[in-house]
Each structure stands twice: as structure tokens, then as C-alpha cells.
C-alpha distance (Angstrom), angle and dihedral (degrees) to the residues before:
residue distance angle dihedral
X1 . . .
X2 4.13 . .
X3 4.11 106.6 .
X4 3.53 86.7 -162.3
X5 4.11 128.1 102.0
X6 3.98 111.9 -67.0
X7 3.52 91.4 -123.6
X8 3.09 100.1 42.7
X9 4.27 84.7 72.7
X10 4.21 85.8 76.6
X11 4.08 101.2 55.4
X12 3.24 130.5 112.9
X13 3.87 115.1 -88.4
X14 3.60 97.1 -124.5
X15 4.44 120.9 179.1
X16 3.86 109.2 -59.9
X17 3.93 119.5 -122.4
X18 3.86 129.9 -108.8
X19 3.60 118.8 -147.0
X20 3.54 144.3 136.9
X21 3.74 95.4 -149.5
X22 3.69 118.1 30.7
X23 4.04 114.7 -173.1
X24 3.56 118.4 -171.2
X25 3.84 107.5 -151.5
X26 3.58 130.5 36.8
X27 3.90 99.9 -141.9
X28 3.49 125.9 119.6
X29 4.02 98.4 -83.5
X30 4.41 86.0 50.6
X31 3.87 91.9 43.0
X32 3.58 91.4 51.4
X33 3.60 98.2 44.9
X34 3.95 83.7 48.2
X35 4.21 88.0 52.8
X36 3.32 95.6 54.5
X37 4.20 101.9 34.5
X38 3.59 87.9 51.7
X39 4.11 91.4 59.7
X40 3.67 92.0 69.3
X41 3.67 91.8 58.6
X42 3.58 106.1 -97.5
X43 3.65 127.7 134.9
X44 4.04 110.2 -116.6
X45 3.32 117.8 -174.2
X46 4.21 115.6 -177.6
X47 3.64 125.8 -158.8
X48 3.81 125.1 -152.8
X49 3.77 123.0 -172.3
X50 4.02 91.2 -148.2
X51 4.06 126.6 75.4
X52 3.77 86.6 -107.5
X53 3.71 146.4 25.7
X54 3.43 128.1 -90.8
X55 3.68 103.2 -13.0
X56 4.14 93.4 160.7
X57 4.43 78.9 63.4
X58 3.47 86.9 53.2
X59 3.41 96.2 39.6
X60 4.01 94.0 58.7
X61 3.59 89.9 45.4
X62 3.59 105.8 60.9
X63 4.21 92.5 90.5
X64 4.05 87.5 44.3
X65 3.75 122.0 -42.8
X66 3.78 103.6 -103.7
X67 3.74 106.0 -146.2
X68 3.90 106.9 166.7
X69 3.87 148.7 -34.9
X70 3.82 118.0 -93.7
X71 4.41 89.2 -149.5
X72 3.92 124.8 116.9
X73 3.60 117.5 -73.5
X74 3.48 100.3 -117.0
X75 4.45 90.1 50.6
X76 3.95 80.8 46.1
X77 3.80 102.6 54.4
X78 3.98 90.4 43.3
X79 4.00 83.9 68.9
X80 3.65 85.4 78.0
X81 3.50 91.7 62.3
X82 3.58 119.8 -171.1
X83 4.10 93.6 10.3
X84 4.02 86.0 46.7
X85 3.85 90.1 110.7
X86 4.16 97.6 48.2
X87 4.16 89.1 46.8
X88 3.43 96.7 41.3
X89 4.25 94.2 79.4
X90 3.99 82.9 57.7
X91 3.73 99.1 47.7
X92 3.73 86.7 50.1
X93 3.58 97.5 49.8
X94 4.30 82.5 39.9
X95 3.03 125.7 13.1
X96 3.98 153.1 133.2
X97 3.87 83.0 -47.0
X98 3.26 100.5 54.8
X99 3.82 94.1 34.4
X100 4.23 83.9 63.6
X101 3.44 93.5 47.4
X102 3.86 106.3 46.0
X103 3.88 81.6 51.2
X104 4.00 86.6 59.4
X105 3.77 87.7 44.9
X106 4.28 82.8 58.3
X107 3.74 82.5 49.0
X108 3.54 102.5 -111.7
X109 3.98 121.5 123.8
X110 3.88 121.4 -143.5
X111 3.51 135.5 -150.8
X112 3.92 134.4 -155.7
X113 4.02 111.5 -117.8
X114 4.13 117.7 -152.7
X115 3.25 85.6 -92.0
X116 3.97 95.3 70.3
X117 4.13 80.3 -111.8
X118 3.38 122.6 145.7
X119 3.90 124.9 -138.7
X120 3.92 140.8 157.2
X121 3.89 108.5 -95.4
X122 3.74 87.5 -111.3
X123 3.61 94.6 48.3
X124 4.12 98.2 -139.4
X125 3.72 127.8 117.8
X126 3.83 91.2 -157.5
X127 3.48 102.6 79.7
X128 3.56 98.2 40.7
X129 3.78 95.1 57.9
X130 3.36 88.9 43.8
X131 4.08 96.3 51.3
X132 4.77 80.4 46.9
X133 3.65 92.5 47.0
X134 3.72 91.0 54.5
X135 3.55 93.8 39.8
X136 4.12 92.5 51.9
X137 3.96 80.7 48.5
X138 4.12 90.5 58.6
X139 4.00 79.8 55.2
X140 3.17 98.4 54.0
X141 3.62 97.2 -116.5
X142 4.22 99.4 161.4
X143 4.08 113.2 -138.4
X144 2.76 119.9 -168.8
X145 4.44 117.8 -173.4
X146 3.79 122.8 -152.4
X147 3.64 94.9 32.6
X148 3.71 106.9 133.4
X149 3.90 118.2 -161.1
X150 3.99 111.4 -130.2
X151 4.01 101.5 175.1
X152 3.74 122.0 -103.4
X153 3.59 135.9 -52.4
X154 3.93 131.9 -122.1
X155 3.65 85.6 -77.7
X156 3.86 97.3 59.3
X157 4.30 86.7 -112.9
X158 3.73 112.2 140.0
X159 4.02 104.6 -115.7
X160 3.99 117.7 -149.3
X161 3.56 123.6 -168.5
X162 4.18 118.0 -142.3
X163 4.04 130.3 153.4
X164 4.04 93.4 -75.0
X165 3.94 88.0 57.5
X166 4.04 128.2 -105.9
X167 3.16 124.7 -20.6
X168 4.34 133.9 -174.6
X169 3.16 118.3 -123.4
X170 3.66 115.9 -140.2
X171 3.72 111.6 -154.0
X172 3.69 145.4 151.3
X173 4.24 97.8 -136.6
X174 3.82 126.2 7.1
X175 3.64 120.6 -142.8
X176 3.47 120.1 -155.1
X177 3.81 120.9 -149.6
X178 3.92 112.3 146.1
X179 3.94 96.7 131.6
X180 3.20 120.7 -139.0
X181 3.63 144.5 -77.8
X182 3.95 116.5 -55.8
X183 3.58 131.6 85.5
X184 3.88 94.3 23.3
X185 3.46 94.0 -176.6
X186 3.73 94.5 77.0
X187 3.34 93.0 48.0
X188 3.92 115.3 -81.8
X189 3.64 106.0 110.0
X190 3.71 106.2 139.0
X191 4.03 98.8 -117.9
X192 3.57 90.6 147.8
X193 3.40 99.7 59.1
X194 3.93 91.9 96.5
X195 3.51 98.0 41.5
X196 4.26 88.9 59.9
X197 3.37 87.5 47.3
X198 3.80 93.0 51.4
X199 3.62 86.9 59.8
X200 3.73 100.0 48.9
X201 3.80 103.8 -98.9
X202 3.17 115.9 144.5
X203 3.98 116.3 -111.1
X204 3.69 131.0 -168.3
X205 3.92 114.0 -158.4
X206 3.84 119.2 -92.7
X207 3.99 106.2 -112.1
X208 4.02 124.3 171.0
X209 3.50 120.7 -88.0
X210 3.70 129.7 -177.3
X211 4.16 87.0 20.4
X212 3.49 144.4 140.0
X213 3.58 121.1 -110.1
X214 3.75 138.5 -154.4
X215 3.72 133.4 -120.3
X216 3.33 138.1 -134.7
X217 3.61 124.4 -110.0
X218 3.90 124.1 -108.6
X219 3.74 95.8 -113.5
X220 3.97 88.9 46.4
X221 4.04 89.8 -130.2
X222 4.04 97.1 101.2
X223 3.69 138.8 20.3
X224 3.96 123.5 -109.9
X225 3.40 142.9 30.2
X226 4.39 129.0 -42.1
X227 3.89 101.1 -91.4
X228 4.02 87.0 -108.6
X229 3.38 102.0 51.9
X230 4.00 89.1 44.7
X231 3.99 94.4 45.1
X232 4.31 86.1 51.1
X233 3.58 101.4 38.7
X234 3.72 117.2 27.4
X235 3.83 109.4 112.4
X236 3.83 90.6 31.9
X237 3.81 114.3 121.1
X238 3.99 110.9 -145.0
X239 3.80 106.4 -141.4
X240 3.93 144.0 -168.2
X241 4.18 89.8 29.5
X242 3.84 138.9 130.4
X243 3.69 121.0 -126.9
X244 4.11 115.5 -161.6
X245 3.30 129.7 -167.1
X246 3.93 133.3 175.4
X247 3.87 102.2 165.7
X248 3.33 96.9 96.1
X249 3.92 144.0 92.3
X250 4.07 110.3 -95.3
X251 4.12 127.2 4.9
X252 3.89 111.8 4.2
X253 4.14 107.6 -111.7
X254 3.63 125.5 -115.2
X255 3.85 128.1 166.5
X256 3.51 144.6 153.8
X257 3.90 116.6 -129.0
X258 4.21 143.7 94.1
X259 3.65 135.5 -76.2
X260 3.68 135.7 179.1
X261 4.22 135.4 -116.9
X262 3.69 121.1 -129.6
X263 3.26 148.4 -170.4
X264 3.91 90.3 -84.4
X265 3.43 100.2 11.3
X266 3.90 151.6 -61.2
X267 3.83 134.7 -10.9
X268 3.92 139.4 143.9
X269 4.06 142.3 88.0
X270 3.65 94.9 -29.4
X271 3.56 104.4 34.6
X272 4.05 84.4 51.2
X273 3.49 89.4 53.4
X274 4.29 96.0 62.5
X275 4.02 89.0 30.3
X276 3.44 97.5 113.6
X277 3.81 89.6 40.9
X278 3.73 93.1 54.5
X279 3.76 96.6 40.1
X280 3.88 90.0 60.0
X281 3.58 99.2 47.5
X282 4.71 89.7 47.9
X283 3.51 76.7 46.3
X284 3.73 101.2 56.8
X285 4.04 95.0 24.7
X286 3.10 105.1 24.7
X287 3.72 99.4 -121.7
X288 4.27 129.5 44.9
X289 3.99 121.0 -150.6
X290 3.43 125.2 -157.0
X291 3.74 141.3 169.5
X292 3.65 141.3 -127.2
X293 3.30 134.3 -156.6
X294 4.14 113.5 -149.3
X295 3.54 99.3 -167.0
X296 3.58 111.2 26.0
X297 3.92 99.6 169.5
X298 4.18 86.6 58.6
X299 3.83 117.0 73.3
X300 3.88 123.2 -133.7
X301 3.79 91.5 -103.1
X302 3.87 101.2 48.9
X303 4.22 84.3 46.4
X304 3.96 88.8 53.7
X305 3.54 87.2 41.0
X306 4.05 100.4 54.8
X307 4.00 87.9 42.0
X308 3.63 95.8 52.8
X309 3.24 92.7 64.6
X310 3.69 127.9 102.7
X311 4.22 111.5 -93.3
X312 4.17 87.2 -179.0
X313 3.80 101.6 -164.7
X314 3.62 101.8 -10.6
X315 3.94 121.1 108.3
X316 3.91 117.6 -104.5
X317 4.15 85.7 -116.3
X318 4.02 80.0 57.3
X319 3.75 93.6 51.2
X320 3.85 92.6 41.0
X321 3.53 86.9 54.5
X322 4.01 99.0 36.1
X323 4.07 97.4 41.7
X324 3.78 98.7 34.7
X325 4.06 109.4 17.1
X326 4.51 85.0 -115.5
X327 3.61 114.6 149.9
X328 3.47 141.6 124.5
X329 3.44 125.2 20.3
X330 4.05 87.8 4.5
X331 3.73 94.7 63.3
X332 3.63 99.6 36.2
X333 4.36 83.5 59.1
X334 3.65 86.7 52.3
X335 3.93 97.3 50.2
X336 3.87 86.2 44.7
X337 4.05 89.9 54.4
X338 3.63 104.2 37.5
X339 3.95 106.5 20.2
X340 3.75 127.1 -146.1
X341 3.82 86.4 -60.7
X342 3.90 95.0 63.9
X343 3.45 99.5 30.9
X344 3.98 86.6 66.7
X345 3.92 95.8 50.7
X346 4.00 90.3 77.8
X347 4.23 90.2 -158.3
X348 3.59 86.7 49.6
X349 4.11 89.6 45.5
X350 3.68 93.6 39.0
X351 4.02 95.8 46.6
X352 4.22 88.7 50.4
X353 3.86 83.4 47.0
X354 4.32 84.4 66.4
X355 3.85 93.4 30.1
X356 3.30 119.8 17.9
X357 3.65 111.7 175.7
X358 3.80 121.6 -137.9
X359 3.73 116.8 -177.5
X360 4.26 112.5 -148.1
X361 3.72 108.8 -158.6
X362 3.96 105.5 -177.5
X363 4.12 130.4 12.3
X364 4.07 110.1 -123.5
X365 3.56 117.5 -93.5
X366 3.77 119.8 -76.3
X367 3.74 97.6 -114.8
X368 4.11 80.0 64.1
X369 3.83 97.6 57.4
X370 3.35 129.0 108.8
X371 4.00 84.1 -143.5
X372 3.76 142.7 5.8
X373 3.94 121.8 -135.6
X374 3.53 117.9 -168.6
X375 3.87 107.3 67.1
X376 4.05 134.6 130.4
X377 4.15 101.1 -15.4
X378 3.89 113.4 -118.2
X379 3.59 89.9 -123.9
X380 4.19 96.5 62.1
X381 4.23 73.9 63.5
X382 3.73 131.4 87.5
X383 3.55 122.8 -149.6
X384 3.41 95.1 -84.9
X385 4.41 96.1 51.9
X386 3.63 88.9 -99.3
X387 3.64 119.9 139.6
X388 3.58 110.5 -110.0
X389 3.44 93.6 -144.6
X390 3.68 107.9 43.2
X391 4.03 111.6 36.6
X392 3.62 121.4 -140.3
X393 3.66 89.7 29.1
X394 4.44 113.5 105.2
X395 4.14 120.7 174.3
X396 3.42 114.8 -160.3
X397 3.92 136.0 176.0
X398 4.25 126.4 15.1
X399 3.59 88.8 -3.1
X400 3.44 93.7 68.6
X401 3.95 120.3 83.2
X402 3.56 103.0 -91.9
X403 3.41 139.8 92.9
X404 4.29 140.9 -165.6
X405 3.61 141.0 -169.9
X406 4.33 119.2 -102.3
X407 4.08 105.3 -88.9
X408 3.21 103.0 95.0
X409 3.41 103.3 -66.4
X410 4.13 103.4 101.9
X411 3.81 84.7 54.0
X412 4.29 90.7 49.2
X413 3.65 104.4 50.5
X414 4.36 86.3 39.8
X415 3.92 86.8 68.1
X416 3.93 96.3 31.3
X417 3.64 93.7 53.4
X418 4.24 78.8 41.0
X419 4.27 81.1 58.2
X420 3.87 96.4 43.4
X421 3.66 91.3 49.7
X422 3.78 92.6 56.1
X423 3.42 97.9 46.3
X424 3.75 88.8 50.5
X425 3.87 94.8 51.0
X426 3.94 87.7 45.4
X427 4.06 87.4 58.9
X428 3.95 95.1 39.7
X429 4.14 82.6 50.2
X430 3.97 89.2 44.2
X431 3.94 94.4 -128.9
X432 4.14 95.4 104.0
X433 4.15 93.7 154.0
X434 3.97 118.6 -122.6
X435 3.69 88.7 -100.5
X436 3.63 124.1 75.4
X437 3.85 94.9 -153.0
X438 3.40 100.6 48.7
């Protein structure tokens, strides 16, 4: 039986493909595997099923391309949470370090925002991929755009489809480096999650990562926000707050930061940041609370204190604004919470001010996310990224089950795991070069 796409069976047979390396996916994870295969001699040849390459790169780097985190290693490999220990060989062999200077090498500088982010001193993603796609071109690295994977045949060839029709691909390894699930449009969509499957990798379920999230209405019988608070507020980012959670597996979360309303709900930097947290715990209840703190450089005490005192004739959004500098967006969150009811009992008003709880009843949809986690498992992998079950065949970069907060560190582990994958199809090939780094 064909594992490939049903419809790709009816296409025009069109000339196969001769390669030694074939890498489907020409995002940053597949163009760096193709950088460094491509150094031991072989001839790589990548396929990508949109016009151009790696539009999702592009994509996250039109507000300021992102490239890494400037923090200690050990701080930086714990972003990876609960896969920290299986990524952490291929951020040492590549890493943040090496990230910086292969971007020099492209010659680009970088600089380290207050953040401890890392970006190119001109802050655009365009001209660097342009500067590595010519490069990769100097090494003879083949692209080839509008080539869409469709599986393999009866044969166990790849199959691509372009304009002339479908053509095999006949290769000695496969690399595998279609992301994952989000933003579709530019070309991750998750097609071949079946076609893994078919084969007997292992394959954990795409889920958002990095996502917004919506809330649950007051009166628990709908999701979102009251129509007035939504048509005042949405687009308005809530700054300088703390968001706690302690519904999750492992240390509760608390951190300082921003996030943004919507239409249905919340998203931005700090929601990102307890995403996965707060996926897991809808996901296993159905429903994730959390906490924030408006004014986290006041204590609860000096907050009662301020709204106990008399306002006389002025309106309670007055004294918010007059005895504790709350307007805006702030108050409008605390009339949606506690309605007129609460916001006249000032302990109950000044308690929400220090905890105000917001209840998130289901995670945006995946084609929203900045990321997907779930993916290929680690385990279907050998040491070298090769699919235990179906030799010659390596996945590397979103695809794979792991997942990171924004900072820098999605875009670091894509192009290590990129690295890792090379090196592994250089050993399975027997042409690993004499030095390690190269």
C-alpha cells in the first residue's frame, strides 16, 4: 500500500531527483542541516512547498528578528523544560554562541537588548536570510521552491509534487524538517503527521504553544468577554503586572511582565510564557485560573489603605485613578471580574486589586500559535535524529516533540537540532569530517 497522499496517485510522473541528501523544508532547522551536510561534500538538495524559503523566519522577524538569549547556559537550557536534558547535547555542541557568531560570519553584528535578547544590529530577518540563502547557493546546496512533500511511494522513494507533476526523489538519507502545526499559511500545517504514523513513528498530538487563550465568561454560560468591555479594550496591552499560577505540574509560576486583550480573551509575552502551563491544566480540568497582580510595586495594605479613604463626591474610577494611579484598561478588568457589586465592597475591590482571578477556559487554536509542541517523540529517534523505525529517514527542528518559550530560544534549538541532524546523517553516510565543529 502507497503511504503517500491519495491524490497524489493521479499526477503526472514527472523526472525523478538525484541526491544524496534530500531535506524536506527550507526553514531554518532544514537550511542549517543543508549548510553543514553540504561541507562534507555531499550534494543536498531541499525542497519547500512555498514560493520562498522560510517565510514563518521572516514572519517572526518583522517586529525585530529574535535570534537568541544572552543568559547562562544552564538558566537557558531549563527553558526547554521537561526535554531540557535530551536538547541540551545539541545546544552544547550549538548553541547561543555559535548562533551569534555564524550571524557575524553572514556579516551582520548583534546586540543584547535589556531583556538579555539577542538581535542583529539592524533588527530585520530579511537580509540575513537573504545574505544564507546565497551563501548555501555558493555551496551548491540545490532549492528548489514549490515542491510539496507527499510521503513515499510503494517503493519507499520520497515523492514531491512541483508544476511538471511528481517526481521520486532518489536519495541516500531523508531529512525531515516541515515544522509543525501553526501558521499554516506559510507552510507548517502538519500534513505529515499521518504519513509518520503510517510508518510506525511515534507521534505526539500537535497542541498550541506560545498562544493566546480565551476566558470564561462571568456568568460561566459563554466564553469571552461582555460586549462592552470587549468593544473598549480589545487591542489594549495591560502592562507592569504579575501573573500567578499554581495549577500546574512542577514549581507554581510567577512573573512580572505585559500581555494583551482580545477579542476573546488574553495573549502576549507573559501569557506565552505560562502557555504550556495553562494548556495542560484546561486540558486535564477543563478550565486554568490564574491571578494577577495590578500594582505589583504597592503592597495589599497600602492598596486597602489608599481605598479606604474617603473620595467625597468623586466617582470610584476617580479615586482609582486619584489614590492609586488605576485607570483604563486596569479598571475596566476589575469591573469585568467583580461587577458593580464588588467593586463597592472596598476589601473585596482592594484584595482583586493584588489577585485578581481570571479563569481561561480553552487555549487558541493551533493555526494561532506562535509554536506547536507535540510533534515526532524523541524516543522514535536514535542518537543521531534518525527514526528508529524507518532508516535513512532524520526529523529535526518544530516537528520534533519539544517546545520553548519566545526569547530566542524556539529559533536556537530549530537550527541546533538543524546541526545535530547533519552530523548524524554524516555518520549514518560514513563521511563525519576530522573536525568535530565543522
Amino acid at each position: 500500500m502507497s503511504t503517500c497522499a491519495p491524490e497524489a496517485l493521479s499526477l503526472t510522473q514527472a523526472a525523478p531527483i538525484a541526491c544524496d541528501v534530500a531535506i524536506i523544508g527550507a526553514g531554518p532547522a532544514g537550511l542549517m542541516a543543508a549548510e553543514h551536510l553540504t561541507q562534507s561534500g555531499l550534494s543536498v538538495h531541499v525542497f519547500e512547498a512555498k514560493p520562498s524559503a522560510a517565510r514563518k523566519f521572516l514572519m517572526a522577524g518583522k517586529g525585530g528578528l529574535n535570534l537568541t538569549h544572552s543568559e547562562a547556559f544552564g538558566p537557558f537550557v531549563s527553558r526547554y523544560a521537561e526535554r531540557s536534558e535530551q536538547l541540551r547535547p545539541w545546544l552544547q555542541a550549538w548553541g547561543a554562541e555559535q548562533l551569534v557568531q555564524w550571524v557575524k560570519g553572514l556579516g551582520f553584528d548583534t546586540f543584547v537588548g535589556s531583556s538579555g535578547r539577542v538581535f542583529p544590529t539592524d533588527m530585520k530577518a530579511a537580509p540575513l536570510l537573504r545574505a544564507w540563502l546565497a551563501r548555501l547557493r555558493s555551496q551548491s546546496v540545490v532549492l528548489h521552491m514549490r515542491h510539496r512533500w507527499l510521503g513515499w511511494n510503494d517503493r519507499g522513494q520520497p515523492l514531491v509534487q512541483s508544476e511538471q507533476g511528481l517526481h521520486t526523489i532518489d536519495c541516500k538519507a531523508l531529512v525531515l524538517a516541515t515544522g509543525g502545526g501553526s501558521w499554516a499559511q506559510l507552510g507548517s500545517d502538519g500534513a505529515w503527521l499521518p504519513w509518520l504514523q503510517a510508518k510506525g513513528v511515534e507521534v505526539a498530538p500537535l497542541q498550541p504553544a506560545n498562544c493566546g487563550f480565551d476566558v470564561a465568561a462571568q456568568d460561566g454560560t459563554a466564553l469571552g468577554w461582555s460586549t462592552v468591555f470587549r468593544e473598549r479594550f480589545a487591542g489594549t496591552p495591560i502592562k507592569s503586572v504579575v501573573l500567578s499560577f499554581e495549577g500546574g505540574k512542577g514549581p507554581a509560576f510567577e512573573r512580572q511582565g505585559e500581555f494583551v486583550v482580545t477579542q476573546t480573551g488574553i495573549e502576549g509575552s507573559l501569557v506565552y510564557a505560562a502557555s504550556a502551563l495553562l494548556r495542560d491544566a484546561i486540558a486535564q480540568h477543563g478550565s486554568a485560573r490564574l491571578t494577577l497582580d495590578l500594582m505589583p510595586q504597592w503592597s495589599a495594605e497600602r492598596v486597602l489603605t489608599e481605598l479606604s479613604k474617603s473620595r467625597g463626591s468623586r466617582s470610584l474610577t476617580s479615586h482609582l485613578k486619584t489614590r492609586l494611579g488605576l485607570d483604563g484598561v486596569k479598571t475596566g478588568l476589575l469591573y469585568e471580574v467583580l461587577g458593580k457589586a464588588g467593586m463597592a465592597d472596598i476589601a473585596q475591590l482592594a484584595a482583586a486589586i493584588k489577585s485578581l482571578p481570571l479563569t481561561l477556559a480553552a487555549a487558541r487554536p493551533i493555526d494561532e500559535a506562535i509554536s506547536t509542541a507535540g510533534g515526532v517523540r524523541l524516543e522514535a529517534l536514535d542518537d543521531n535524529g534518525m527514526c528508529v523505525h524507518v532508516p535513512g529517514v532524520f526529523c529535526a527542528g518544530e516537528m520534533l516533540d519539544w517546545e520553548a518559550p519566545t526569547g530566542g530560544y524556539l529559533l536556537t534549538a530549530c537550527m541546533a537540532s538543524g546541526v545535530h541532524v547533519a552530523r548524524g546523517v554524516r555518520r549514518y553516510l560514513g563521511c563525519m569530517p576530522m573536525t568535530q565543529n565543522a
